[in-house]
C-alpha positions in Angstrom: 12.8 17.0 -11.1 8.8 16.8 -10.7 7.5 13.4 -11.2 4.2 14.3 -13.3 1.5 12.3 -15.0 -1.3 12.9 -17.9 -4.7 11.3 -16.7 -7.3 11.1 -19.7 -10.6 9.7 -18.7 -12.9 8.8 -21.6 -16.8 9.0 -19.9 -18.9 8.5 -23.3 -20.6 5.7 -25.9 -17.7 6.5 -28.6 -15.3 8.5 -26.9 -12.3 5.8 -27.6 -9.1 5.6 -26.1 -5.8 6.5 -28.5 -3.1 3.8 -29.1 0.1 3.6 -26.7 1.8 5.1 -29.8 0.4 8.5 -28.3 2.9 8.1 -25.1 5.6 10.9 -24.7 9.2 9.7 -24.8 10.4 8.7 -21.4 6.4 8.2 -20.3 4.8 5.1 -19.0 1.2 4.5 -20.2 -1.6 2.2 -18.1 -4.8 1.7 -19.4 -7.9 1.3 -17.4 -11.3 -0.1 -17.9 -14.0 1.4 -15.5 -16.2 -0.9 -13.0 -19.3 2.0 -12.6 -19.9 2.2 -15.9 -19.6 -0.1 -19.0 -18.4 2.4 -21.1 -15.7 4.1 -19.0 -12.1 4.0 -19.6 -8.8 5.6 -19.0 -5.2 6.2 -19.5 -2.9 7.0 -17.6 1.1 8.7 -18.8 3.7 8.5 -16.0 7.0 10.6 -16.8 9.3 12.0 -14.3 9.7 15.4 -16.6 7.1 18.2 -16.0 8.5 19.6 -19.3 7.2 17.6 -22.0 3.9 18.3 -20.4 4.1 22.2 -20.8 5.7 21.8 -24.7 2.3 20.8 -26.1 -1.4 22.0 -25.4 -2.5 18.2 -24.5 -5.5 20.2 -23.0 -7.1 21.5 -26.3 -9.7 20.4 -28.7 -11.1 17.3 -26.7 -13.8 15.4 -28.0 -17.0 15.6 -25.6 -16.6 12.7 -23.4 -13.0 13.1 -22.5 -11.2 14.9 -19.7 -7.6 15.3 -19.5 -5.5 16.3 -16.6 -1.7 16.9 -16.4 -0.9 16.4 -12.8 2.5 17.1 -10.5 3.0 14.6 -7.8 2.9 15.8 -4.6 3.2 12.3 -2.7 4.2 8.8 -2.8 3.7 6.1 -0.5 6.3 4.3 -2.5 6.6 1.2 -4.8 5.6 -2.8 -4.3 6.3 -5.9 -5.6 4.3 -7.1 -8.1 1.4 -5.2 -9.9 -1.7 -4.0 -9.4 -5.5 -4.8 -10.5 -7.8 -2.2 -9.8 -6.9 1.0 -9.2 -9.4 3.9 -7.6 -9.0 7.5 -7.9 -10.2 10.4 -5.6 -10.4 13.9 -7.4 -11.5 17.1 -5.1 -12.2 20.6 -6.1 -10.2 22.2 -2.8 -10.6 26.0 -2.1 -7.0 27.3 -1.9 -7.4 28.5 1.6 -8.5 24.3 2.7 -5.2 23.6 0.8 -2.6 22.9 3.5 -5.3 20.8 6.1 -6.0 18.8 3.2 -2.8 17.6 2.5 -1.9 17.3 6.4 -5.0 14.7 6.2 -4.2 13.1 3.6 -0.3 12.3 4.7 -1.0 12.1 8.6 -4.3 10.1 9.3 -6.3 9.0 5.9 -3.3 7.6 3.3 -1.8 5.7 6.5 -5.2 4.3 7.7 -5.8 3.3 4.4 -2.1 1.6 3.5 -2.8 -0.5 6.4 -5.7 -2.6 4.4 -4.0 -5.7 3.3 -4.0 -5.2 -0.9 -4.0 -1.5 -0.5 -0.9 -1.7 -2.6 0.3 1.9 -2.6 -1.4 5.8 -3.0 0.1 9.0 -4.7 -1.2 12.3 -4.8 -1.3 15.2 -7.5 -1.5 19.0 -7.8 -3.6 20.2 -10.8 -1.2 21.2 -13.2 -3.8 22.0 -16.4 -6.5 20.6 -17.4 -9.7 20.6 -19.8 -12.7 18.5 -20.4 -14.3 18.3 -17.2 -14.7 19.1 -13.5 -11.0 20.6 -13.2 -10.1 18.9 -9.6 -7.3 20.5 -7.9 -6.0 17.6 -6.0 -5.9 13.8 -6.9 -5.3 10.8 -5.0 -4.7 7.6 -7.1 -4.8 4.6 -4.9 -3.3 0.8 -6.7 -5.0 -2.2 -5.0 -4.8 -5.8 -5.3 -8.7 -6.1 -6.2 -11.8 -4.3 -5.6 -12.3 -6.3 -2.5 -9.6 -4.4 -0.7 -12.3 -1.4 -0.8 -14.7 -3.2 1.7 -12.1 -3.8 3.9 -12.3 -2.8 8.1 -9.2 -0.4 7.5 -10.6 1.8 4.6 -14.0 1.8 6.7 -12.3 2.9 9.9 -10.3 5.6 7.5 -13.6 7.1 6.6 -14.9 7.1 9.9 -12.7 9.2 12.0 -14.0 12.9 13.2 -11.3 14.4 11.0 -13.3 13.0 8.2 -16.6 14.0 9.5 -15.6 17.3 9.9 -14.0 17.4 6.5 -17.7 15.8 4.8 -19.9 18.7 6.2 -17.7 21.5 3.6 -19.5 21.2 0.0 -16.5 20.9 -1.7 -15.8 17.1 -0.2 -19.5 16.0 -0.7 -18.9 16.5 -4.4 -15.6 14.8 -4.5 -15.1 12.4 -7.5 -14.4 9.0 -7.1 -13.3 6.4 -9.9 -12.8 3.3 -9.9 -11.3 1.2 -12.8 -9.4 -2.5 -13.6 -6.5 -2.7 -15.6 -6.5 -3.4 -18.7 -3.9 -3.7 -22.3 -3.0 -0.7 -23.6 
């Protein structure tokens, strides 16, 4: 069974966020407000079956403004106690033959650098299922912190400094990497 999720991000004046009564049966909804821009927000479905994202077309007739991605989980650091307050998310574009160094990035050197920054609460990664709306990033990474102060930490600055990193940075494809960064919010 795939653990998958629905990510809708809402990135205009007006484009609103539905009510939780939109949530699949079985899915988990958390809403975020952004901290880059005042009117930013988004929402979030977790649900551990990939089928109730293929029985509907959750990808069609989007407003302008909104961008919706249904996402198969390809890693999890695991859970924590408690919850979390801000959480940051890192969408690439990858060309299918970068796939697989990528990912051995990602789960060898960067996530582990990065867990090691006290309130860097836990990180999962997705596979680009379907999406519509916007830039259609084929990997995700959605990091839970404590607070945004975790991101000026020496561990995430020592994670984006290594020469696996610098040689990653001079492909075009990382340089235009999206990065998000939102604060929970009620639903």
């Amino acid at each position: 069974m795939s653990k998958a999720i629905v990510l809708t991000q809402y990135s205009a004046p007006g484009a609103a966020m539905p009510a939780s009564a939109g949530v699949a049966a079985g899915a988990r909804r958390v809403c975020y407000r952004g901290l880059q821009s005042a009117y930013a927000c988004a929402s979030i479905d977790y649900t551990d079956e990939l089928a109730w994202l293929e029985a509907g077309d959750a990808t069609s007739a989007l407003p302008a403004g909104v961008a919706r991605y249904l996402c198969v989980e390809t890693e999890d650091s695991g859970p924590y106690e408690g919850s979390h307050g801000v959480l940051m998310i890192v969408a690439f574009q990858v060309p299918q033959e970068r796939s697989a160094d990528v990912e051995r990035w990602y789960r060898e050197e960067h996530g582990p650098m990065l867990l090691r920054a006290p309130g860097w609460l836990r990180m999962r990664r997705y596979r680009l299922h379907a999406g519509a709306g916007g830039t259609l990033w084929t990997h995700l990474a959605l990091h839970e912190l404590r607070d945004g102060a975790v991101l000026d930490s020496q561990e995430r600055a020592l994670a984006r400094s290594t020469a696996w990193r610098a040689q990653l940075e001079r492909e075009s494809w990382f340089a235009q990497a999206g990065r998000f960064v939102y604060e929970v919010m009620p639903c």
